[in-house]
N, C-alpha and C positions, 0 to 999 in steps of 0.2 A: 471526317466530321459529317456527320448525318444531315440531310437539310428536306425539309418536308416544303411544300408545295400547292397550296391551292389553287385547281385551275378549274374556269369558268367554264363553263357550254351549253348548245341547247341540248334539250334532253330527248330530240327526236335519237331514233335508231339509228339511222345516214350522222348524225353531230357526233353520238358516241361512237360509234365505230371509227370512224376516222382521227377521232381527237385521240381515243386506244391504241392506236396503232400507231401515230406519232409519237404517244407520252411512252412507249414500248422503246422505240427508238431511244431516246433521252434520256430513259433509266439506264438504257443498255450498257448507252457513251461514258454515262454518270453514276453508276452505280449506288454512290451516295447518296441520290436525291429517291426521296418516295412522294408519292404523290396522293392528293385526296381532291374527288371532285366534288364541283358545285354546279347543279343542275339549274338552268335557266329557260324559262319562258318568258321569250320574246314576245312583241307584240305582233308581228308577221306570223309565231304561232298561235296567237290566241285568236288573230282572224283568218276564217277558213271560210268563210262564205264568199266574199270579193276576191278576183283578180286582183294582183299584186298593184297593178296601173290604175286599179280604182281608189285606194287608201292609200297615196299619197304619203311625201314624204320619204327621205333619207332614211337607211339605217336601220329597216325593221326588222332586221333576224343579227342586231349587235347592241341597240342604246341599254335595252336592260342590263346585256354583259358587259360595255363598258363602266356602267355604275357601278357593278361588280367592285370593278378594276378602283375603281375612283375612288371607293370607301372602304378598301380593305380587305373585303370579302375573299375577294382572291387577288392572286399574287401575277396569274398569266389567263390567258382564254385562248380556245383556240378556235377559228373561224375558218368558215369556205370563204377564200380569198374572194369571189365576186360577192360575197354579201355586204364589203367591206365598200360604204361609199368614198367619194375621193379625197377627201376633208374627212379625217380620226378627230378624234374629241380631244380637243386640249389638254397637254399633259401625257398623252398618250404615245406609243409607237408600235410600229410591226419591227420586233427584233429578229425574228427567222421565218425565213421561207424555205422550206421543205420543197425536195425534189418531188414537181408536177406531176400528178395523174394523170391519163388519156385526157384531153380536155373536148374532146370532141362529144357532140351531142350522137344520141343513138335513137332509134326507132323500135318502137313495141309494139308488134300489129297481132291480132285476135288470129290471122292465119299463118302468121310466122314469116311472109312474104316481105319483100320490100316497098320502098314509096313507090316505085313503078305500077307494082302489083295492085296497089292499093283498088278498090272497085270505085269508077265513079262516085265523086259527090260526098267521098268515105267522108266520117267524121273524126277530126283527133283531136284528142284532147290535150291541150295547152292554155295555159295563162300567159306565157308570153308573146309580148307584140315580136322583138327578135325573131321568134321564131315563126311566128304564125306570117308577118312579113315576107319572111325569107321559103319559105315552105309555099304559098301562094302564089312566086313569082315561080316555082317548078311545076307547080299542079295548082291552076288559077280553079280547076273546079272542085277541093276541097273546103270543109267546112271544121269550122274550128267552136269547137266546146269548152267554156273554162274551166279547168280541173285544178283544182289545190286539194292539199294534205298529204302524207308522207309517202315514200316509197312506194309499200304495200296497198296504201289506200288505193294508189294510181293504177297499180297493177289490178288491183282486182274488179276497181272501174272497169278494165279495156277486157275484161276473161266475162266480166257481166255483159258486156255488149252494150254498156253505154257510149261505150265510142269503140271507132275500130281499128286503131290506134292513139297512142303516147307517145311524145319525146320526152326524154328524160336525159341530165346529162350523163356520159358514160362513168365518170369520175364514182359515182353514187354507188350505180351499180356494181360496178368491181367491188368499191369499197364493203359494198353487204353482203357479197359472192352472188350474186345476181346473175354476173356475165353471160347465160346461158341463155335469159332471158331476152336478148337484143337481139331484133330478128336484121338490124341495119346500123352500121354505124354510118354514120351521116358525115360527109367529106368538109372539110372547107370550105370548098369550092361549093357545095352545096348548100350547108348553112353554116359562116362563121359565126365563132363561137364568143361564148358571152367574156368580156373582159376577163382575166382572174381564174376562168371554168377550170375545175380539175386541180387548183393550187391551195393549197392552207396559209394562211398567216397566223403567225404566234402573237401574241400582242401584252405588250408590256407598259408598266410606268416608263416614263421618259428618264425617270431620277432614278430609277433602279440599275444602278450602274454593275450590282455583283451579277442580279439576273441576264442581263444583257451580257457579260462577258461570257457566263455560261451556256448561253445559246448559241452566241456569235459562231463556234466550230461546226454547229450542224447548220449553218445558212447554208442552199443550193445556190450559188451560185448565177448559174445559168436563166434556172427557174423563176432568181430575182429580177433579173435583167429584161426578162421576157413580159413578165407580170407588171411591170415600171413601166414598160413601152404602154401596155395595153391601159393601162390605169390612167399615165400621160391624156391617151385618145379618152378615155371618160372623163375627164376632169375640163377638158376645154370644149368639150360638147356637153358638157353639165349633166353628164348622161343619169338616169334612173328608170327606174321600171316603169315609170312611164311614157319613154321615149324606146323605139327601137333601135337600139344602138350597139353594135358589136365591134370586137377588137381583137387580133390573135397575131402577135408576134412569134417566129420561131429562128431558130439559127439555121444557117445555108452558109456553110463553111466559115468563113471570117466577116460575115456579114449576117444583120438583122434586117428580116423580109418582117414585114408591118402593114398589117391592110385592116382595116375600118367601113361600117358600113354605118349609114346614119339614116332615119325616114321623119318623116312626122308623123304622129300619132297613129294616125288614122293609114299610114302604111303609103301615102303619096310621098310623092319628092326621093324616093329612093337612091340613096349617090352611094359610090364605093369609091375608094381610094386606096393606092397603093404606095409605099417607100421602102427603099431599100438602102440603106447606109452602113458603112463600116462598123464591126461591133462596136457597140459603146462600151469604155472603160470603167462606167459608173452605173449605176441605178439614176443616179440625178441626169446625167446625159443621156440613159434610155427615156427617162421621161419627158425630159425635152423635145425627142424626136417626136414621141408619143402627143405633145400638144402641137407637135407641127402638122402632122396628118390630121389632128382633129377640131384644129382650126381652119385646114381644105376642107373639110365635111361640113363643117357651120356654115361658109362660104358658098357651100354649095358649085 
C-alpha cells in the first residue's frame, strides 16, 4: 500500500541536499512511501543582515517548519540537528536520528593554508561567538567579521578577499560535495563543536504513532545517544546563539567522553569541563549526563 509523505524544509541548498539524501535513504527501506516537498523560509533566513547573537530568540531556522507540522501542511521535517533548540514545540517529537556526519568544523582560507598559516591580524569570517571564542584563544591576533547567507555566498565572500578566511561546519560541505574546498579541518581539541553539528533530526507529531513506527528502524543509534548527551549540556546552560556554548560527546569504547565549553557573551569567563561515564543505556540517561556537565559550566 502506497503512502505519500509531506516533508517540510528550508529551502537553502545545504537544507535540500541533506533532507534528499536522507528522504533517498527511507524510500530505499520503504519503498512504498513517496514523497513531496514543502519548502520553508524561516526567519533566520529571511534575516541576513544581523549576526545570529543579535536577533535573538529560540528557534530561528524551525518555528515556521514546526507550524508546518502543527497544521498539517506536512506530515515530517527534516532539520540540522543543532538548529533544533532544547524545548520542541508542544505536540511535537524528533522520531529519528540518522547516522552523524563529520561534526567537526573546517577552515576556508583564500591561500588554502591552515590556522597556523593564516597572516597576522587575518580576518575570518564568522557569526558565531563559539567559534570566534574559541579560535581567539589560538590566534588572540585575529579579527572576526560577521558573515551570514548560504554556503556559496560564504565561499565567495572569502575568494573576494573580504575575509581571508571562513569556518564553516564540515557536515555542510560534504553534504554539497564541497570537501575540496577545506583547506583545515579543525580538531576538538581546537574548536569543539557546536551541540547537534553534523546530525539531522526527523521531526514528527507526537500522536503520529503509524509515522513513528515507520521511522523507528532507521534511528542511529549511537548518533542518538551522542546528540542527547550534547543537547543535555545545552538545555541546562540555556544555551543559544547568543551565548558561546559548545558540547561533543563521542564513544571511547564502552564509555561516553563528554566535554562542554561555556563563555559569556563577550568571550570572558571561559570554562571547559569534561565527563566520562559508562555508556548510557537510554537517550534519557545520556541527557541526564549531558545536564550534569552543564550544570559544572553554569557553576562555573
Amino acid at each position: 500500500m502506497s503512502l505519500v509523505l509531506t516533508v517540510a524544509t528550508r529551502r537553502s541548498a545545504l537544507a535540500l541536499a541533506q533532507a534528499r539524501a536522507w528522504l533517498r535513504t527511507l524510500t530505499e527501506a520503504r519503498p512504498e512511501v513517496t514523497v513531496e516537498e514543502l519548502h520553508v523560509t524561516t526567519t533566520g533566513d529571511k534575516i541576513q543582515d544581523r549576526a545570529l547573537s543579535q536577533i535573538g530568540g529560540k528557534g530561528l531556522f524551525i518555528k515556521e517548519i514546526e507550524e508546518a507540522l502543527l497544521d498539517g501542511r506536512a506530515r515530517l521535517a527534516v532539520h540540522s540537528m543543532k538548529d533544533l533548540p532544547a524545548e520542541l514545540a508542544p505536540g511535537l517529537t524528533v522520531a529519528c536520528v540518522p547516522v552523524r556526519e563529520d561534526p567537526r568544523d573546517a577552515l576556508v582560507t583564500r591561500s588554502g593554508g591552515p590556522l597556523t598559516e593564516l597572516p597576522e591580524g587575518a580576518r575570518v569570517g564568522t557569526s558565531s561567538l563559539r567559534r570566534q571564542v574559541q579560535l581567539a584563544r589560538a590566534r588572540p591576533d585575529l579579527r572576526f567579521s560577521p558573515l551570514r547567507g548560504n554556503v556559496d555566498t560564504r565561499l565567495r565572500k572569502c575568494e573576494a578577499g573580504e575575509v581571508d578566511a571562513i569556518v564553516l561546519a564540515a557536515a555542510g560541505l560534504h553534504r554539497l560535495g564541497l570537501a575540496e574546498r577545506i583547506s583545515e579541518y579543525l580538531s576538538a581539541e581546537q574548536v569543539l563543536p557546536a551541540g547537534g553539528q553534523g546530525a539531522l533530526a526527523i521531526e514528527v507529531s507526537e500522536a503520529d504513532e503509524e509515522l513513528r513506527a515507520l521511522l523507528a528502524p532507521l534511528q542511529h543509534v549511537e548518533t542518538s545517544r551522542r546528540v542527547a548527551a550534547e543537547r543535555g549540556v545545552l538545555r541546562a546552560v540555556e544555551g543559544s546563539c547568543q551565548v558561546p556554548v559548545a558540547a561533543f560527546a563521542e564513544r571511547v569504547g564502552d564509555a561516553l567522553r563528554l566535554r562542554g565549553l561555556l563563555a559569556e557573551p563577550d568571550g570572558s569567563r571561559l570554562r571547559q569541563r569534561e565527563l566520562v561515564a559508562p555508556w548510557p543505556a537510554s537517550d534519557e540517561a545520556a541527557d541526564a549526563l549531558g545536564v550534569k556537565l552543564g550544570e559544572e559550566l553554569r557553576a562555573g
